[in-house]
N, C-alpha and C positions, 0 to 999 in steps of 0.2 A: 093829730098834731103833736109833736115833741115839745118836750117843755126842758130838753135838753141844756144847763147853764155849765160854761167852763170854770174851773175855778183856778186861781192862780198855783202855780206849781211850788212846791217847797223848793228852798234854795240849802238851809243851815236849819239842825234843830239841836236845841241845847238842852240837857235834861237838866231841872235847878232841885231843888230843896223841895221839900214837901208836895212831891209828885206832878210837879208841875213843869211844862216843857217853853222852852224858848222858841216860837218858829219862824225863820224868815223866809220868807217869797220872794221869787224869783221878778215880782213888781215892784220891790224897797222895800215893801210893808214887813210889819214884824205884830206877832200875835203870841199875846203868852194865855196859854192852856190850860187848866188845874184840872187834873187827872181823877183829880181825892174822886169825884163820882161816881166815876166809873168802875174805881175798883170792888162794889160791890156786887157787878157782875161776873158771872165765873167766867168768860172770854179774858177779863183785864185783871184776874185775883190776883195772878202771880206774879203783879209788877208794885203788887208791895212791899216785894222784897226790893230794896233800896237799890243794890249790885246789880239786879236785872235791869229794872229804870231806868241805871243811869248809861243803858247799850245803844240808850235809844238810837237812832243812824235815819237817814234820808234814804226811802225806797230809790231804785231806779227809776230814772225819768221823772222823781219828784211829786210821785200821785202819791206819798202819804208816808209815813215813819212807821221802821218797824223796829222790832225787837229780837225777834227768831223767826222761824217758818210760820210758827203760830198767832202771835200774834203782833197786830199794826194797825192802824186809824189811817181812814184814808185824810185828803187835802180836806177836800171840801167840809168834814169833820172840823177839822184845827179853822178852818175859817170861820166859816161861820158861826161858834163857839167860843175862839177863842176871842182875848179882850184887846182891843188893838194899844201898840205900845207905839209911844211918841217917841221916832229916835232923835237924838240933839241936831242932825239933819232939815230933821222936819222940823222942829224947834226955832232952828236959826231961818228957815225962809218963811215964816209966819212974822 
């Protein structure tokens, strides 16, 4: 049996301050990221350097942000990770 789950596609990712990414899906929703954990694995070291972070870009078809060939975080990563951000959209129909 699959336990196969879709997760929603990246729409826009914004790379902010202190290694932390802005993501929005292609659903409304918007997820902000903090990356600071990961860089102490050697896959993600060398986006401590601030000028490579801030390359970040929306893969093709939206499965995940990359940086170079090397390296990228898929979707479902930044979802279910990251911390979901209330836009003044959602604000105003609550």
């Amino acid at each position: 049996m699959s336990t196969w789950t879709e997760y929603p596609k990246i729409k826009a990712v914004e790379p902010l301050a202190h290694q932390r990414l802005m993501v929005s899906f292609h659903n409304g929703e918007q997820r902000l990221y903090d990356f600071s954990s990961q860089l102490d694995s050697p896959p993600f070291a060398p986006l401590r350097n601030e000028a490579l972070f801030k390359c970040a870009r929306v893969d093709i078809g939206g499965y995940g942000v990359i940086w170079n060939d090397e390296i990228d975080i898929a979707e479902s990563e930044l979802w279910l990770n990251g911390q979901p951000v209330e836009s003044p959209a959602s604000a105003l129909a609550a």
